[in-house]
C-alpha positions in Angstrom: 0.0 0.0 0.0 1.1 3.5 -0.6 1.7 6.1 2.1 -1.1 8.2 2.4 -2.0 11.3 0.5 -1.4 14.9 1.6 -4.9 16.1 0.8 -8.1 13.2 0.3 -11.1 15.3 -1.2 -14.5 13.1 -1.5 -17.6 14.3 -3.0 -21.1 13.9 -2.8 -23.1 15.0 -5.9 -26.1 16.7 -4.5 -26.7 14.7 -1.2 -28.4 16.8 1.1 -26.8 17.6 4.0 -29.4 17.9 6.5 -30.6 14.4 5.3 -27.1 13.2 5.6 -26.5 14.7 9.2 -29.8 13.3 10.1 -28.7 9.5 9.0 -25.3 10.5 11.1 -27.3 11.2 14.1 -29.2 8.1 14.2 -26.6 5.9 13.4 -26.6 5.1 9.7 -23.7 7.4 8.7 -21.2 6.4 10.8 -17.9 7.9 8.7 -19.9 11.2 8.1 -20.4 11.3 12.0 -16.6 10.8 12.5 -15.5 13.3 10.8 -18.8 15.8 12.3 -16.6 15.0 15.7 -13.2 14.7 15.0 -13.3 17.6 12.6 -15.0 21.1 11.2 -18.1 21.3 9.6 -19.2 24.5 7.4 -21.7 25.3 5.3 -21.0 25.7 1.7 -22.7 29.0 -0.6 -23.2 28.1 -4.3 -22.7 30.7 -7.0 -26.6 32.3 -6.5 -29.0 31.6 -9.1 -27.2 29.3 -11.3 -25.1 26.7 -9.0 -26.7 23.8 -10.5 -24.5 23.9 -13.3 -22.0 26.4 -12.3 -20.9 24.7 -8.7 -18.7 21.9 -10.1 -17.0 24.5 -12.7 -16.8 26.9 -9.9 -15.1 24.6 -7.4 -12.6 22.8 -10.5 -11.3 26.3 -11.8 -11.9 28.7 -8.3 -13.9 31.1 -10.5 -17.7 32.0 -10.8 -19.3 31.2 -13.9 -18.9 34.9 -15.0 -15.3 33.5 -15.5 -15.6 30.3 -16.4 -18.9 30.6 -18.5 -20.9 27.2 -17.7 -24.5 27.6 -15.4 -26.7 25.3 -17.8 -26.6 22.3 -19.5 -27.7 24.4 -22.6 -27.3 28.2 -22.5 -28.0 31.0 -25.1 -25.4 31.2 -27.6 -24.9 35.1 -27.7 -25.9 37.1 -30.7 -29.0 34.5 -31.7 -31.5 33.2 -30.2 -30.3 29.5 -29.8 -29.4 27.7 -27.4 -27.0 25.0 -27.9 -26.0 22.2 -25.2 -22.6 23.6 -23.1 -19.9 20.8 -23.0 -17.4 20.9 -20.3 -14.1 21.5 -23.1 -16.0 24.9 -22.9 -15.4 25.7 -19.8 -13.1 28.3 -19.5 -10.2 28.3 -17.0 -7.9 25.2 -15.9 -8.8 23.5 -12.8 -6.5 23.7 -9.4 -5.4 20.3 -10.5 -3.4 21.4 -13.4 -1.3 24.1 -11.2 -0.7 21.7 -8.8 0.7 19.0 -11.3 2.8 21.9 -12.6 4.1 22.5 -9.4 5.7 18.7 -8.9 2.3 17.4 -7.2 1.2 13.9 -8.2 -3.0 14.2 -8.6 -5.3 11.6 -9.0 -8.5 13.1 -10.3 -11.7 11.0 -10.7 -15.5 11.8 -11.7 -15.2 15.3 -11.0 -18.8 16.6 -12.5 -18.0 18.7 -16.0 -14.7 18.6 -16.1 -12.8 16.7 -19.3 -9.4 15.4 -19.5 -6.2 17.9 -20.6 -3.7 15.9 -22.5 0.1 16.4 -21.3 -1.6 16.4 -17.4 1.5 14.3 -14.7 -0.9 12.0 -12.7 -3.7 9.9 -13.4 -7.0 11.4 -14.5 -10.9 9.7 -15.3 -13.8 11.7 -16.5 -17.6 10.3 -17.0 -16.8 6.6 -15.5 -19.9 6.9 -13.5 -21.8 10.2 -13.6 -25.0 12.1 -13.4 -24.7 14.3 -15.9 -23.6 13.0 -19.6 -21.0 15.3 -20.6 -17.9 14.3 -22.8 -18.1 10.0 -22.2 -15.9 8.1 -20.4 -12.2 9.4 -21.1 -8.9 8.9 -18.8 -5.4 10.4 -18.6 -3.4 8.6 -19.6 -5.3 7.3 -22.1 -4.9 3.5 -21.7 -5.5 3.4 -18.2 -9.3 3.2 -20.0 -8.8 -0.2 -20.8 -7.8 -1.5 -17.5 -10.4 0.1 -15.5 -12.7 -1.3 -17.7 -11.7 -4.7 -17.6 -11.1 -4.5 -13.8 -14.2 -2.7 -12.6 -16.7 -2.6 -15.4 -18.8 0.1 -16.9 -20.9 2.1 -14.3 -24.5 0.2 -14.2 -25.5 3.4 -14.3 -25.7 5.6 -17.2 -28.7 7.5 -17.0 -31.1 7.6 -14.2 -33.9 9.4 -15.5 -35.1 6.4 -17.8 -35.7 4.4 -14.8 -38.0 6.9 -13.2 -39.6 7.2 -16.2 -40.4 3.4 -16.3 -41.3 3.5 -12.5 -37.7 1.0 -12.0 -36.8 2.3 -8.9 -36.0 -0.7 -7.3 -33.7 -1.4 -10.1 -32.1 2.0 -10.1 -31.6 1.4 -6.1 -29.6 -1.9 -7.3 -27.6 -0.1 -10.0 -26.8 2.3 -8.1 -25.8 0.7 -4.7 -23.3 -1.6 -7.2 -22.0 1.6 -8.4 -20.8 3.1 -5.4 -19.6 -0.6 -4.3 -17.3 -0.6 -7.9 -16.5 3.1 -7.3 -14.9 2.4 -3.8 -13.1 -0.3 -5.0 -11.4 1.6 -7.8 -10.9 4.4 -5.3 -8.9 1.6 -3.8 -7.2 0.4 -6.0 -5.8 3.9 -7.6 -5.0 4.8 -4.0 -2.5 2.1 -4.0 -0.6 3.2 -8.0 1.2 6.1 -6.4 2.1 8.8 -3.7 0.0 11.2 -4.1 -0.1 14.6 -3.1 -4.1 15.1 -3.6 -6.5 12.2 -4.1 -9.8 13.9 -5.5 -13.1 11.4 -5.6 -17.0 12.0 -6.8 -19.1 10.3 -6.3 -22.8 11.3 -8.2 -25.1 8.3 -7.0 -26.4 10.5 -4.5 -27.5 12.9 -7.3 -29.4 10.1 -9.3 -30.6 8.6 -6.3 -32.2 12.6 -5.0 -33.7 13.3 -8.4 -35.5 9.7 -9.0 -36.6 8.7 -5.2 -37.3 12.0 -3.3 -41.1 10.8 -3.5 -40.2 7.7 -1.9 -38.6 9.7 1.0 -40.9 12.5 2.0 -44.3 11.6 2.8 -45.7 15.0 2.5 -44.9 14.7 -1.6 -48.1 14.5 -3.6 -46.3 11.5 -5.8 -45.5 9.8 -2.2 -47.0 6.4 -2.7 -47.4 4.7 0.7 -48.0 1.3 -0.5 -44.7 1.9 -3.3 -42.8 2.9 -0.2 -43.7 -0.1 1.9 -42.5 -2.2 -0.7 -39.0 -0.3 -1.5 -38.3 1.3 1.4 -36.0 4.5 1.1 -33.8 4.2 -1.6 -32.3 7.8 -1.0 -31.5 6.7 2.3 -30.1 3.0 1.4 -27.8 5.2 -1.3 -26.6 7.8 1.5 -26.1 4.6 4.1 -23.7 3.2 1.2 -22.0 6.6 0.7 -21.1 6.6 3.5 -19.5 3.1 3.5 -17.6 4.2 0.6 -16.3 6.6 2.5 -15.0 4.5 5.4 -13.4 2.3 3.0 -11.5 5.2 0.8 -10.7 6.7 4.7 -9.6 3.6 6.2 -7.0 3.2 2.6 -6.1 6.5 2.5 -4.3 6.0 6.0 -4.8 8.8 8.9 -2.2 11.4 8.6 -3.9 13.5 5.7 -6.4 16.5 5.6 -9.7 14.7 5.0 -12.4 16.9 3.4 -16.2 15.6 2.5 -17.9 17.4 0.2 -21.3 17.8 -0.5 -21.7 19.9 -3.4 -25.7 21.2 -3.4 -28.6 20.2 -1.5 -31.7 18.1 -2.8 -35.2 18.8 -1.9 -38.6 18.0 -3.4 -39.4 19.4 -7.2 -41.5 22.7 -6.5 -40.7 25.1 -9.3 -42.8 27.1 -11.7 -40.3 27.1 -14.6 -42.6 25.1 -16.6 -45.2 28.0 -16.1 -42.8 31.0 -16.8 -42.8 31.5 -20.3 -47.1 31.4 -20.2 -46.6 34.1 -17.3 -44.3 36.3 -19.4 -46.3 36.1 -22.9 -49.5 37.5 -20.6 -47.1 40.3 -18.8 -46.3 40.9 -22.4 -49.7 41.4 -23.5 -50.4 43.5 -20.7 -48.0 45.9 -21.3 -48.9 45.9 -25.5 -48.7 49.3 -26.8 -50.7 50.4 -29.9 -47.7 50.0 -32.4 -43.7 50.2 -32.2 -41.4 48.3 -29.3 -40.9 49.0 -25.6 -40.2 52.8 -25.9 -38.4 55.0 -22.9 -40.9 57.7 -21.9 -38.3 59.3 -19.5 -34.9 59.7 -19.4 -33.9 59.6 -16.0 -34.0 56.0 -14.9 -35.6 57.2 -11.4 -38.8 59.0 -13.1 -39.1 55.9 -15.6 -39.4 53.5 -12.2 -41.8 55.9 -10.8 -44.0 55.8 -14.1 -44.0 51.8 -14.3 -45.4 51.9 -10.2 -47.8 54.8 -10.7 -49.0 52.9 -13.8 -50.6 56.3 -15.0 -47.8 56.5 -17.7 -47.1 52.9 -17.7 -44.2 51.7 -20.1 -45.6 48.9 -22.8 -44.6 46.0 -24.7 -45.7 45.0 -27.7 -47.6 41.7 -28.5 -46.5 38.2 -27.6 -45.7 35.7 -29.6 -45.8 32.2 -28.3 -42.6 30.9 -29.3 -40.2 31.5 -26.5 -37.3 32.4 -28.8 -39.2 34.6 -30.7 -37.0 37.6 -31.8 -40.2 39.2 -32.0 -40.6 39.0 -28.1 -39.7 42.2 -25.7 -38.0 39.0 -23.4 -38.8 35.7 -22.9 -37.3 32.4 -21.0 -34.3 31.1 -21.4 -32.6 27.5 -19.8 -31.6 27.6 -16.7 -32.1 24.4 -15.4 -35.3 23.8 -13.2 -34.1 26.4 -9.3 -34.3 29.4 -10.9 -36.3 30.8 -14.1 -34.3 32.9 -16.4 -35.5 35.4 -18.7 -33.5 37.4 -21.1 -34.0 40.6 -22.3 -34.2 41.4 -26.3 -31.8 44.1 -26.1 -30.7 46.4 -28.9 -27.3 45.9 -30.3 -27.0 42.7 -28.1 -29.4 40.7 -30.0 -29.9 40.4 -33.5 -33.5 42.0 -33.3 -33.2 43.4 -30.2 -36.4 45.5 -29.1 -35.2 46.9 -25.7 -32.9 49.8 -25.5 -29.8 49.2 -23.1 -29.4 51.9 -20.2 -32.6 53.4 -18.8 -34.9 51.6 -20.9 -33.7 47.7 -20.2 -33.3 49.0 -15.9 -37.3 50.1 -16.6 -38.3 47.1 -18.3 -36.1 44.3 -15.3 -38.1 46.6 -12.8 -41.3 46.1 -14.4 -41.2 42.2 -14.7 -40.1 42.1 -11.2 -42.8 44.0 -10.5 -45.0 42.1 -12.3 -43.6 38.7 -11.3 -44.4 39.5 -7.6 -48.0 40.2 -8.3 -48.9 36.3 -9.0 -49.8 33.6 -6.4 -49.5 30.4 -6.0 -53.5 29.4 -5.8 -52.5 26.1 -3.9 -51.3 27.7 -0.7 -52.8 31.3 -1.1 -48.8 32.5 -0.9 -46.6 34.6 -3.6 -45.5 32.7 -6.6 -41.9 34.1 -7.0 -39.8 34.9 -3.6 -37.1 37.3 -5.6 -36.3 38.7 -8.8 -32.2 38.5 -9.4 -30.4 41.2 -11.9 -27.8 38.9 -13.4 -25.2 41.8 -13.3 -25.6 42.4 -9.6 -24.2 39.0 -9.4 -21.7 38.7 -11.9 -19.1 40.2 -14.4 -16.5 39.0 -16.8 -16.9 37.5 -20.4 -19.5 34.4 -19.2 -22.5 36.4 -18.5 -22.9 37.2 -22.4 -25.2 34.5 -22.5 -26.4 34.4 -19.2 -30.2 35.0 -18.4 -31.2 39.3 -17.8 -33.0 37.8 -14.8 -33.3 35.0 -12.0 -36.8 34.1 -10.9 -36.5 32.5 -7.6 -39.7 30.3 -6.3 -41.1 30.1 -3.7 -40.5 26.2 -3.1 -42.5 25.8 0.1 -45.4 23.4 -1.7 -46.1 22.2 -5.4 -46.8 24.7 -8.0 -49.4 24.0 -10.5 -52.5 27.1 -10.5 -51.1 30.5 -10.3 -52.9 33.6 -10.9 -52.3 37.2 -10.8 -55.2 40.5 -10.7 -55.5 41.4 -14.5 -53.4 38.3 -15.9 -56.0 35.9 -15.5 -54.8 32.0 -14.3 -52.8 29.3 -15.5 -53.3 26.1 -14.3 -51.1 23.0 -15.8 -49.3 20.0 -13.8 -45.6 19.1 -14.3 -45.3 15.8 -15.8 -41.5 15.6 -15.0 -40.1 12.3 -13.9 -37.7 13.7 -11.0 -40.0 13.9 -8.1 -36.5 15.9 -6.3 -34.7 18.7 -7.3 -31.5 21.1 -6.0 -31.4 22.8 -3.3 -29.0 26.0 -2.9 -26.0 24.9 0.1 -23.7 21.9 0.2 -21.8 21.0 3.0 -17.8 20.7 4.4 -16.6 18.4 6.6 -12.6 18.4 7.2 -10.4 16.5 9.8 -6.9 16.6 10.3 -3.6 18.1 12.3 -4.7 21.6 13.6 -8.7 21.0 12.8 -10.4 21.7 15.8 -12.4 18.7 17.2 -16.3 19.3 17.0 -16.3 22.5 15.3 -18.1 24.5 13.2 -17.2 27.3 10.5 -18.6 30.1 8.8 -20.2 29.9 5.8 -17.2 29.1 2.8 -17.8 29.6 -0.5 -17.6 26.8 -3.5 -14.6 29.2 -5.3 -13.2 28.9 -2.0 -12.7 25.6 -2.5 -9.8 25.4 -5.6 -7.1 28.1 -3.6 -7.8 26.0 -0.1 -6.6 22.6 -1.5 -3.6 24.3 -3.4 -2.8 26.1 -0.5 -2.7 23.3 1.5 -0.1 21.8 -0.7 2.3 25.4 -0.8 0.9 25.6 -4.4 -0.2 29.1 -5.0 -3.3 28.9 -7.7 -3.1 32.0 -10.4 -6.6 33.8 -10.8 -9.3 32.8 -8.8 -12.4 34.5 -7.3 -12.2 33.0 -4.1 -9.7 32.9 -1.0 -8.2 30.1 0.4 -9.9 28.9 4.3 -7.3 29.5 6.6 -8.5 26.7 9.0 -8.2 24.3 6.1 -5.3 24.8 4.5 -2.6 24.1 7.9 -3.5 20.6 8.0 -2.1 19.2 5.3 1.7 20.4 5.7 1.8 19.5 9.4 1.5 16.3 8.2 3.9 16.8 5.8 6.4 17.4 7.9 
């Protein structure tokens, strides 16, 4: 066996970490309650609005997506009104990986979420063995290590999830996936035995299949919770988190003690209560509210302050002109864009940003984000008698660089308290539809850190770190200074590591 490495990172895709805790409390999560003792825990804040795509990116490369570019799995190409699926070769930015190889570190990298495999790398590297999302297939560094793992471990059993929910398999997706994590361990094993390695990095994404397709199954207050289903399979999402965590005492217990352990949980899970299948109906009626008699959204002020004032008083109200249904419709004044299922997006048809933009930038385009925000907190959700949207985000109070170009003008956050399917608003009439969608769970903003090691306080807890925190901690730890990042490195994280060192 080889000595232990420096730095072990293992992570969780989107296991929830109040689920999680609670297993640890009651005895099912014995590893994840080690380190809850021995160690620090801290919350973890996502990139706002769009960490469902943008976390992994954001923790690989220590930047927001503003920098690195990736929040969807499809985003808006810029200058049309496409949108084209977002590989992770797009991503922009090297991950902390590469500075540390560069810097005489042996890394092995594995199953880190939308990330792809740079040729010339000095370690050992696999991408898309077993995954939630499909991204660039299975691919390893050096190349024919591919071969061996294969005939060794096997494909994943798992290569999509959402086809079994679909079906109604879920006894088979428990299977597949408990087998995963069991093959996923062992090759954790067995790679933690090829070298010395300065940072051992492990994913593991069964939690995220297991969140999406069997939330149902776990809450009994879901309106898809079937009693007589659950009686028969149990909890899957528990049964998956129970083996998770055995995983982790099995990569722990080969990775040796005298390393900085760190568990992370990437994103929360939670039941699917969004309106994003409702937004684009909601925006064509704002639209039609707002039609003028002729022309496009026109300015009727030119200070920005007045125009907000007019849009309130509605006595010189600013309008839109009519809707069409498409929701790439250059004809529209705005209209929905992806943005995976958390948080609507809408982008604005701006002039000289888009082909044939409608919306003046400056004054105009602040008038016309204030009046759908506006407008957006009007409508309720009929259901519980409560508002429909809690927020409205301006994309550029969040973020800057050359990613946004593409980004969504604004983020509609919901209010995710109950199911969403009969909204109304005074003077827009009501919309009533049911989502179909097989994922009966969906993300929840906040992951998780737990940490152990030399100089980790026993039992603590930490303030809140950031995901782009994340990248400059781990180089840190290993006297690797990481170029540009937007985040800082945890000074109660990054001691550990060289006292052991030493």
């Amino acid at each position: 066996m080889s000595r232990a490495p420096r730095v072990l990172v293992v992570g969780f895709d989107a296991a929830d970490g109040q689920v999680l805790l609670d297993l640890a409390r009651q005895g099912g999560a014995p590893g994840v309650r080690s380190l809850v003792d021995q160690g620090v825990t801290a919350p973890v804040e996502n990139p706002p609005g769009l960490f469902v795509g943008a976390v992994w990116p954001s923790f690989s490369t220590g930047t927001g997506p503003g920098a690195h570019s990736r929040y969807c799995y499809a985003q808006l190409r810029p200058g049309t009104y496409e949108a084209h699926p977002f590989p992770a070769t797009a991503v922009s930015g090297e991950p902390f990986w590469s500075a540390l190889a560069r810097g005489g570190h042996r890394c092995c990298v594995v199953d880190v979420p939308h990330s792809f495999v740079g040729t010339g790398f000095d370690g050992t590297q696999i991408v898309d063995w077993g995954r939630h999302d499909p991204n660039v297939g299975f691919q390893t560094w050096p190349p024919e290590l591919g071969a061996g793992i294969l005939d060794r471990f096997g494909p994943h059993p798992v290569d999509q999830c959402d086809p079994y929910a679909r079906a109604g398999r879920l006894g088979a997706l428990r299977r597949d996936l408990l087998s995963g994590i069991d093959r996923k361990a062992a090759l954790a094993e067995h790679l933690l035995d090829q070298d010395d390695w300065s940072l051992f990095l492990v994913v593991f994404s069964e939690s995220h299949c297991a969140g999406h397709a069997c939330w149902a199954l776990h809450d009994p207050d879901h309106p898809r919770h079937d009693p007589r289903h659950a009686a028969e399979l149990g909890d899957p999402l528990l049964d998956v988190y129970a083996a998770l965590d055995a995983a982790l005492r099995r990569v722990l217990a080969h990775a040796g003690d005298a390393t900085l352990v760190v568990l992370l949980l990437s994103h929360g899970m939670g039941p699917h209560y969004d309106g994003n299948f409702l937004l684009d109906d909601i925006l064509v009626r704002i639209d039609a509210a707002h039609r003028p008699s002729g022309g496009a959204f026109r300015r009727r002020h030119e200070l920005r302050r007045f125009t907000q004032r007019a849009v309130r008083s509605g006595r010189r109200r600013l309008r839109l002109p009519a809707p069409a249904r498409a929701p790439f419709d250059r004809t529209r004044s705005f209209f929905q864009i992806p943005n995976n299922d958390v948080y609507g997006g809408i982008r604005v048809n701006v002039v000289g940003r888009e082909p044939a933009g409608r919306v003046h930038p400056g004054p105009e385009l602040d008038a016309a984000c204030d009046l759908l925000s506006e407008e957006l907190g009007r409508w309720t959700n009929l259901e519980t008698g409560e508002a429909l949207v809690r927020r409205v985000l301006r994309t550029t109070d969040l973020y800057h660089g050359p990613g946004t170009a593409g980004m969504p003008d604004l983020l509609v956050e919901w209010n995710r308290e109950r199911t969403i399917r009969s909204v109304a608003a005074p003077g827009r009439g009501r919309i009533t539809r049911e989502w179909h969608g097989a994922r009966t769970g969906d993300h929840r903003p906040g992951g998780m850190l737990f940490a152990r090691g030399p100089g980790i306080h026993r039992a603590a807890t930490h303030p809140p770190v950031r995901t782009v925190d994340l990248a400059p901690t781990i180089c840190a730890a290993l006297d690797t200074p990481l170029g540009h990042t937007d985040g800082q490195p945890v000074a109660a994280l990054t001691g550990p590591a060289r006292a052991a060192s030493r």
